[in-house]
C-alpha positions as CSV (number, residue, x, y, z in Angstrom):
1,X,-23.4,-10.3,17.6
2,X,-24.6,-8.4,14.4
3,X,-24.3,-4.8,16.3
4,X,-20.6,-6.0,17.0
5,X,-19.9,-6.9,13.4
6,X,-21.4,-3.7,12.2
7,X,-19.2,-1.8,14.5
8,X,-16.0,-3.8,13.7
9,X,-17.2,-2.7,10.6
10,X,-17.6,1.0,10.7
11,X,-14.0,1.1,12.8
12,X,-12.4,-0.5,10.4
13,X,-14.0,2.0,7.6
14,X,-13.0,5.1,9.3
15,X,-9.4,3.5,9.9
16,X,-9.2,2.9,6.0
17,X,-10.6,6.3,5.0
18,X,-7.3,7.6,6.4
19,X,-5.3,5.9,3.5
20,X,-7.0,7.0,0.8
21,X,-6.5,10.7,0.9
22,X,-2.7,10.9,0.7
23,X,-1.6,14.0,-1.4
24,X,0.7,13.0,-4.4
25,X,3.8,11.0,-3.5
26,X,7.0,12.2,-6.3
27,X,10.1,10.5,-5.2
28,X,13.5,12.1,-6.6
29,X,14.9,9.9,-9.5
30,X,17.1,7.5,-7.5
31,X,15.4,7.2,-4.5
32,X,15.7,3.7,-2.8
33,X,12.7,1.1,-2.9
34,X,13.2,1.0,0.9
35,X,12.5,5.1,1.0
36,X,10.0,4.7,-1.2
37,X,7.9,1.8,0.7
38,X,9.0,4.1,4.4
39,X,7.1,7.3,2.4
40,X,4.7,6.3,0.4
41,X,3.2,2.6,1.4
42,X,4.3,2.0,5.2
43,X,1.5,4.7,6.5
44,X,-1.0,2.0,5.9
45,X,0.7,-1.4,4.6
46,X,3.2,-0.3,8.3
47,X,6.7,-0.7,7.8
48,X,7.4,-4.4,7.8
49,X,4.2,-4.2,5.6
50,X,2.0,-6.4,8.2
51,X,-0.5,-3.9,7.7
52,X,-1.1,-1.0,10.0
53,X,-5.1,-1.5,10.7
54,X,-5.3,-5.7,10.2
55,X,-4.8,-8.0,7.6
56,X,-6.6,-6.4,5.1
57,X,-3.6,-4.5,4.0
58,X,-0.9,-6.9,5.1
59,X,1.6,-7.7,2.1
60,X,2.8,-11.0,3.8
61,X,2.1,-13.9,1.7
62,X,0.9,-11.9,-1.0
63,X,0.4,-14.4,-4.2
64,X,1.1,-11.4,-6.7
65,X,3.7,-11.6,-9.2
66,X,6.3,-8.2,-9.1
67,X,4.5,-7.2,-12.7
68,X,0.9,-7.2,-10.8
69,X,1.5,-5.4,-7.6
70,X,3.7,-2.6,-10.1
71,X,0.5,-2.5,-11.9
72,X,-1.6,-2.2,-8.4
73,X,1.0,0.8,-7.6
74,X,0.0,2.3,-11.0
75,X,-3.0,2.0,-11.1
76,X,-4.5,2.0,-7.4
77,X,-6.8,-0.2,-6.2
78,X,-10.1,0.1,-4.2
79,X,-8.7,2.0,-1.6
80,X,-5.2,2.3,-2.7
81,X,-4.1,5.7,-4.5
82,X,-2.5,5.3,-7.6
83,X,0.8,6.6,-7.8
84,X,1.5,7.2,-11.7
85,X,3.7,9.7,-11.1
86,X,6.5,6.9,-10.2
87,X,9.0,5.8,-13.4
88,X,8.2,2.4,-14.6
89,X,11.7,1.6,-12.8
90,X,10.6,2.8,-10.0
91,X,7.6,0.9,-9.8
92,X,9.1,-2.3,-10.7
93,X,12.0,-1.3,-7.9
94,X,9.0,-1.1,-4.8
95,X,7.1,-4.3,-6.4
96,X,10.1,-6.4,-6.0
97,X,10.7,-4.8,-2.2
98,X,7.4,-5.6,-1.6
99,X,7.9,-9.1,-2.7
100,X,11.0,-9.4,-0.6
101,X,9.4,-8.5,2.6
């Protein structure tokens, strides 16, 4: 039992290391929240943001407000890249997407 857990463990590590080592993502001003999510989020969140490797990084149910999870794509989290380089709009735009899915 602990050997499983420990490799559970280790799969879902190396699974996750994929995610954090995304080069800069720099939408065009005016790009839609829906682009945005497809480019930037859906390669580990997946596109109906279920989460591409489990639940760990399923948005379903989230109990975030919009203001937190812009501040979460700001800033980055744990794993999570920070993605600054996005417009407050833009942030704001792809929180409230996220909340809507």
């Amino acid at each position: 039992m602990r050997l499983r857990k420990g490799m559970l463990l280790g799969l879902a590590t190396v699974a996750l290391a994929g995610c954090g080592d995304q080069e800069a993502y720099d939408p065009e001003s005016g790009t839609s929240a829906a682009t945005m999510f497809e480019e930037g989020c859906a390669h580990c969140h997946g596109q109906e943001g279920t989460g591409k490797f489990g639940f760990l990084l399923s948005l379903e149910d989230t109990q975030l407000p919009e203001e937190g999870i812009a501040d979460m794509i700001a800033n980055g989290t744990g794993i999570m890249p920070a993605f600054p380089e996005l417009e407050e709009d833009q942030r704001q735009d792809l929180a409230r997407y996220v909340t809507d899915l």
